[in-house]
N, C-alpha and C positions, 0 to 999 in steps of 0.2 A: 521771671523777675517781675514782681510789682510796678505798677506804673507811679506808684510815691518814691520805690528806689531809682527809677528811672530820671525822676524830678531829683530829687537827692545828688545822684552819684551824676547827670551834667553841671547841676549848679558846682557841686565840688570840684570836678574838671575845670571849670571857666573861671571860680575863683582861685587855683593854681595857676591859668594861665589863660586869658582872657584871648588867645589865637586860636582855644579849643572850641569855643564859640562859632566861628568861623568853616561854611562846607558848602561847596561850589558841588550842582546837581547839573547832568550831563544827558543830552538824546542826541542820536547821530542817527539820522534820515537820508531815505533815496528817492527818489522819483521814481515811481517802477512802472506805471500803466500812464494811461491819459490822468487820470487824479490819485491812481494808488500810491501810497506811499507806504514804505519799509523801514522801522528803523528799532534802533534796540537802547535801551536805555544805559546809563552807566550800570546798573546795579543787574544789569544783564537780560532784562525782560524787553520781550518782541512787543512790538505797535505799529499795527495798520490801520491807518487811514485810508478813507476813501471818501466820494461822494455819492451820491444814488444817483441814478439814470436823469434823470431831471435835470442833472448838472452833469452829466458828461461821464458817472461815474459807472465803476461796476458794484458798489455796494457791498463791499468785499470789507468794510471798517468803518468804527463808526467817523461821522466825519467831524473835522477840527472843532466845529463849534459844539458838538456831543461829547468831546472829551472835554472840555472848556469847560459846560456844565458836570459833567462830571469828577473836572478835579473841584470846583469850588463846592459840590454836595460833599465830596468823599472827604476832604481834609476839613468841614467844618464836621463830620460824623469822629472822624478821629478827634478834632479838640476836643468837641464834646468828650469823648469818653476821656483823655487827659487831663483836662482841668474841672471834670468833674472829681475825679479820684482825687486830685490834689485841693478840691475845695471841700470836699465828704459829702457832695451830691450824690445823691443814690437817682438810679432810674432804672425800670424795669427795659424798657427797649426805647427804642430813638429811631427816628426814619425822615429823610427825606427827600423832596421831590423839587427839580430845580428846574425854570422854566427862563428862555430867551427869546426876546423878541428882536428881528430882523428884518429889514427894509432892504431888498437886493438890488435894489436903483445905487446902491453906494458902493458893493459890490461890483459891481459891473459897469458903473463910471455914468448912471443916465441921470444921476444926477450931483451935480457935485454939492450942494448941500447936504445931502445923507451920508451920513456917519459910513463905512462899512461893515461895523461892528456893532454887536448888543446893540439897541436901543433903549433897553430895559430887561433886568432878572429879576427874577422873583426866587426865592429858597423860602420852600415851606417845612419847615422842623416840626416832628411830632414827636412829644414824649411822654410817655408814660410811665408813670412812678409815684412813690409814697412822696414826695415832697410841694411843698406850697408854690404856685404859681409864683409867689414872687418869688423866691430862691431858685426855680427856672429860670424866668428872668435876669436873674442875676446872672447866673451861669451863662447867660446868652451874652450879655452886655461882655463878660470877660473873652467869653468864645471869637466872638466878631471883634475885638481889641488884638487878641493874637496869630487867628489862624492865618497862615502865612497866603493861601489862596485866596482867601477874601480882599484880602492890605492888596493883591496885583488886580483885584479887578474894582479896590473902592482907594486906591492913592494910585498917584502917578509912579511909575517905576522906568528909569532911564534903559534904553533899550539900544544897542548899538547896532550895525549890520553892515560887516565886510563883504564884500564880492571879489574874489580872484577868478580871472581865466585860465585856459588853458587847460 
């Protein structure tokens, strides 16, 4: 299936019924080692985490904040190829390389002015292709307006968390 019927045939779901719009994405995690974690996503695929020895780990997966850059690389590589199809961007190949900066005083509580998280990403997008910088450009400006990874790590997103015992 084309990725312009793909655009096609949800717009026409969502304009029959504006609920089709709508799809909760699901991981269920274990604590297995000192840092290893186990868990399988809804759609059925395994995910191990871990940390390297440096932090207590076995290095057994990459760890949290490697997949973090790696979902906000991997689904800005999927927009790109989506709303380029749907804008008639052409490009011969796309890549890129996404870097995070961390301060572990915040992490580990020695400071509490430090964030514990990101202090800064960098995603560097390469493409290559018959088409004019600025219609790259463009293609970017739409990419970064909808890929859904980027909107959680550049808007706030309300985030809840239960604890049950037992």
């Amino acid at each position: 299936m084309s990725l312009t019927a793909i655009f096609d045939g949800v717009g026409a779901a969502v304009a029959a019924d504006v609920n089709n719009a709508k799809a909760t994405f699901k991981v269920a995690q274990e604590l297995k080692g000192v840092t290893e974690v186990h868990g399988t996503t809804g759609t059925g695929h395994r995910v191990v985490v871990d940390e390297p020895p440096s932090l207590g780990g076995g290095n057994v997966g990459a760890t949290p904040l490697e997949y973090a850059l790696a979902a906000i690389g991997s689904c800005q590589l999927i927009t790109y190829r989506l709303w380029a199809a749907r804008l008639g961007v052409r490009f011969d190949a796309l890549s890129v390389e996404v870097e995070g900066d961390i301060d572990v005083r915040g992490f580990f509580g020695l400071d509490p002015k430090v964030r514990p998280g990101f202090g800064a990403i960098r995603v560097r997008l390469r493409v290559r292709g018959p088409e004019t910088k600025a219609r790259y450009d463009e293609l970017r400006r739409v990419v970064d307006a909808h890929c859904p990874v980027f909107d959680l790590f550049t808007a706030a997103t309300p985030v809840s968390v239960e604890l049950t015992t037992g």
